[in-house]
N, C-alpha and C positions, 0 to 999 in steps of 0.2 A: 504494500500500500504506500503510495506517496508522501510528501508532507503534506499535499495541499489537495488530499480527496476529499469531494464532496459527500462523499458516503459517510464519512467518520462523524456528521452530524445529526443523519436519521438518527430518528428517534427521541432526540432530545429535548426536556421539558424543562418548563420555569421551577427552582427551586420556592418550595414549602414557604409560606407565608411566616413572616413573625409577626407573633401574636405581645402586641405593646402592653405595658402595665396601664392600668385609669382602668374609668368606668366605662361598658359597654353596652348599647344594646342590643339585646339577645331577644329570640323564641326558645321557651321551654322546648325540650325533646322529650323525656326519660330521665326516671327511676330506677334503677335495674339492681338486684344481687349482680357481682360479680365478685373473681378470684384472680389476685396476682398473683403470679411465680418468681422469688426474688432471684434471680441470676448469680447472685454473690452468697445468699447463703440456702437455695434450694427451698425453702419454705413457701409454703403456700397462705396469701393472707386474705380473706375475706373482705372486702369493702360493701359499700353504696357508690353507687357510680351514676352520678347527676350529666347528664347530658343537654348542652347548652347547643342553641345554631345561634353565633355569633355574626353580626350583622360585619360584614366585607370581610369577613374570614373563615366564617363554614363552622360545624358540628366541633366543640369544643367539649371534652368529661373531665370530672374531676373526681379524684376517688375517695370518698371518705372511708377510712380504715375502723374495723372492728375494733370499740375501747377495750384495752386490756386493763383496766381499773375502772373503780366506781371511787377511787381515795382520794380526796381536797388533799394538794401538797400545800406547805408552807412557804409563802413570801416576804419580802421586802417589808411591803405593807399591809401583808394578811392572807388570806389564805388563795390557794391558785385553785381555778375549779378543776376537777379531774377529767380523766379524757372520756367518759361517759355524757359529762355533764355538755361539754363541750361538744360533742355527736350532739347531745336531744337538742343543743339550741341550733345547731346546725338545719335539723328535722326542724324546727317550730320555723325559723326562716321561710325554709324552702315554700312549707307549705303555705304559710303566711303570705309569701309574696304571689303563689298560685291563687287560693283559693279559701279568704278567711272561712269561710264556713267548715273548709275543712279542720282548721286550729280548735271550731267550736266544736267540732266530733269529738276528737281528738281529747279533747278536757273534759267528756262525761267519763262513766265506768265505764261502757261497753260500746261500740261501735258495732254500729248495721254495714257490713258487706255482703255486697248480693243478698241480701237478706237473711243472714247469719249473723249472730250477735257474738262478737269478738272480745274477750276479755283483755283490753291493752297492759294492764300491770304483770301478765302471764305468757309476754312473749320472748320468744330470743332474738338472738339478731336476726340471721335468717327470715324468719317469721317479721320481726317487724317491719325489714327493707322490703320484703314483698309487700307488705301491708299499704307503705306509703306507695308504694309503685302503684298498685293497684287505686290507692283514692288520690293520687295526680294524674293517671291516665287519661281521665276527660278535660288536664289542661295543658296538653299541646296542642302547640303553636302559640300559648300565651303570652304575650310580649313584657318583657324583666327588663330590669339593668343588672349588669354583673361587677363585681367590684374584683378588679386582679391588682396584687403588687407584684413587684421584683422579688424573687425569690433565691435561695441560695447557689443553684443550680443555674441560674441566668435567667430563667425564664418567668412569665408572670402567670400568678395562678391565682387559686382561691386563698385570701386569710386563712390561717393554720388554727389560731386560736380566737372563738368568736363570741365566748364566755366571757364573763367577768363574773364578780363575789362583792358584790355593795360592803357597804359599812354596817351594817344590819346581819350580813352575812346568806343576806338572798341570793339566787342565782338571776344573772342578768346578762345582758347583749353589751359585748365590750366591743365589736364592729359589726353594721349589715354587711352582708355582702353579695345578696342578692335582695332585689325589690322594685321600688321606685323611688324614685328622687334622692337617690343613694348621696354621701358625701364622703369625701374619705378626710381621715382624722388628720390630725396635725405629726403624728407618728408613720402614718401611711406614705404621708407627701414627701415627708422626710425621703423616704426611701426611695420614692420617685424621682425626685430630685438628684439623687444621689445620682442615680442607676442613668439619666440622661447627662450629667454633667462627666461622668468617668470617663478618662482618659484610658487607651486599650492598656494593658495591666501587662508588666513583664513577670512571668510566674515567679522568676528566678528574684525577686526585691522584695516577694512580699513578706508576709512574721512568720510563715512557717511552709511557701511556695505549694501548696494547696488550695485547695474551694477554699477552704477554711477561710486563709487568709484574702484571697479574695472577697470573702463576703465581707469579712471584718473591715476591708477598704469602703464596700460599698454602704457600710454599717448595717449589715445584715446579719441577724442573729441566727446562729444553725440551728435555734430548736422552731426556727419559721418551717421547715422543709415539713412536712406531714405525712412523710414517705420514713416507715418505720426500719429503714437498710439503707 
């Protein structure tokens, strides 16, 4: 073959979109169970896999991972909600920004599916990510805003921690990140700002020439990533 055959460029396509950190708006897709296979350490992890159609960028999921605790850790200024806590308000979000009526199901004892009365305090995961899947199913194509940051990986996705713990010690929304009229906090922009203002990064200068310390340039915390490997 020559240097200059025309043939060597059949075939070839526009590389993959990047998808920017800010707010976007979206049409709901799906709720789905689904299973990751981690590559690094062979485990298999159960999620919620929310699927977004991202307006000038196409079908976008994000996977919320099975909480491996129900335990409030200890903070700075009180206590952190656990990663249970932070799933159900992930769930109260979702549904919230679909279909208040379904949050009002949802807050009785029992929920009517297909005319089955459903005890919600008696389910597992499995069971519940179907559950939701099945009472958002009548709202696709519902048009949301999605809220992505910068993330540690480079890329923007869903807030990781969407929890907070009032001063009461109730459980509460420490960012939306799906809805309407969404804003991103004063923490969020931080990071935004960051992630367009960085200059390309020589691995070899950073505090320890890993993600790591690239996040730490872009002032990104590693426990942002929500990817349990």
């Amino acid at each position: 073959m020559g240097m200059f055959d025309l043939g060597a460029t059949t075939g070839v396509k526009e590389s993959g979109k990047f998808l920017q950190p800010g707010i976007h708006n979206a049409k709901f897709v799906s709720v789905e169970l689904a299973n990751i296979n981690s590559q690094k350490t062979g485990q298999n992890y159960k999620t919620m896999c929310l699927t977004l159609d991202i307006d000038g960028y196409g079908e976008f999921t994000h996977n919320f991972f099975e909480p491996t605790s129900d335990q409030r850790s200890a903070g700075t200024y009180g206590d952190n909600p656990s990663p249970a806590e932070h799933f159900m308000v992930a769930i109260r979000q979702i549904v919230d920004a679909l279909d208040p009526k379904i949050g009002e199901d949802i807050d009785n004892d029992t929920i009517t599916v297909n005319g089955k009365h459903v005890n919600k305090a008696n389910l597992n995961f499995e069971q519940l990510v179907k559950l939701i899947g099945i009472l958002t199913k009548p709202c696709a194509g519902k048009e949301v805003e999605v809220k992505l940051i910068p993330q540690s990986n480079g890329f923007a996705d869903i807030p990781g921690f969407p929890a907070k713990i009032n001063r009461n010690g109730d459980l509460g929304i420490q960012t939306r990140f799906i809805g309407h009229n969404l804003v991103m906090n004063q923490s969020e922009q931080k990071k935004i700002d960051a992630a367009k203002n960085a200059q390309p990064t020589n691995m070899a200068q950073t505090s320890n020439g890993s993600v790591e310390g690239l996040a730490e340039q872009l002032g990104i915390g590693s426990d942002e990533n929500d990817m349990p490997f």
